[in-house]
C-alpha positions in Angstrom: 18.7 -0.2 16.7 16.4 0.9 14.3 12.8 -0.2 14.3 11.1 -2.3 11.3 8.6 0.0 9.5 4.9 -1.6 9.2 2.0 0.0 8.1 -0.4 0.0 10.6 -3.8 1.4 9.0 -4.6 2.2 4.9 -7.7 3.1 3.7 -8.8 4.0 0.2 -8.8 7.2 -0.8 -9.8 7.4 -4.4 -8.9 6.0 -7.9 -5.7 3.3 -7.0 -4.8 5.9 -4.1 -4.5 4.8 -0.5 -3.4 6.7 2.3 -1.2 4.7 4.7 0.1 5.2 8.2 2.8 3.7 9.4 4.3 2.6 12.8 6.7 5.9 13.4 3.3 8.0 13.0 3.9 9.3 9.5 0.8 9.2 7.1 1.6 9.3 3.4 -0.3 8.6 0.4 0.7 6.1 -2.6 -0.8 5.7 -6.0 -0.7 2.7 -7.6 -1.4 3.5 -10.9 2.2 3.3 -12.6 2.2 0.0 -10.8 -0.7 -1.2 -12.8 0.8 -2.9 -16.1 3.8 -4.6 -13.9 3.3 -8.5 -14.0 0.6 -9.5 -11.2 -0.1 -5.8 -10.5 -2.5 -5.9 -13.1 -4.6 -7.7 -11.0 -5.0 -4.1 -9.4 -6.7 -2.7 -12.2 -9.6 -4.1 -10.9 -11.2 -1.8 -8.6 -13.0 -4.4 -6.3 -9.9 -6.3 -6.4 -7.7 -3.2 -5.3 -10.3 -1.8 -2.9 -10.5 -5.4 -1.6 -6.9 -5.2 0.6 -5.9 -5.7 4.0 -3.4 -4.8 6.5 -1.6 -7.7 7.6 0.5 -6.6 10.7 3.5 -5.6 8.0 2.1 -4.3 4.7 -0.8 -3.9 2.9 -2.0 -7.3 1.2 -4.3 -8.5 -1.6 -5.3 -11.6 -1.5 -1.9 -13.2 -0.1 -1.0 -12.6 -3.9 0.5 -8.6 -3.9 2.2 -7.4 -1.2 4.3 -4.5 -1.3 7.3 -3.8 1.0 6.5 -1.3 3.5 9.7 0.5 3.4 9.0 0.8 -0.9 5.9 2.3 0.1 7.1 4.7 2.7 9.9 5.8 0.5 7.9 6.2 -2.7 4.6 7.6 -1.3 3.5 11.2 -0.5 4.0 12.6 2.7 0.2 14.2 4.0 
């Protein structure tokens, strides 16, 4: 049976960049910034806003308004 993938830790790594490790130990990084003019991504543009996220035990969160899936993350994001 296969785990659920969660990110565990992200921190801010420059511009709309974040660096994310997840629970299988892999650490990738993922930019935002094609996500930026999507719907209530814009939000994002925002620096304080985007630098203002936590990790919620699953995903990365802003506000309880933009949450991505962790597995969208993983799969889209740079391996470090």
């Amino acid at each position: 049976m296969n785990e659920v993938l969660t990110v565990e830790q992200a921190k801010h790594i420059g511009g709309y960049t974040l660096e994310l490790i997840f629970n299988n130990g892999e650490k990738r990084k993922f930019d935002f910034s094609s996500l930026l003019d999507k719907g209530v991504c814009s939000k994002l543009r925002d620096m304080d806003y985007f630098k203002n996220f936590k990790v919620d035990g699953f995903s990365v969160d802003w506000n309880n308004e933009i949450g991505f899936a962790p597995e969208f993350l993983y799969e889209n994001g740079a391996a470090i």
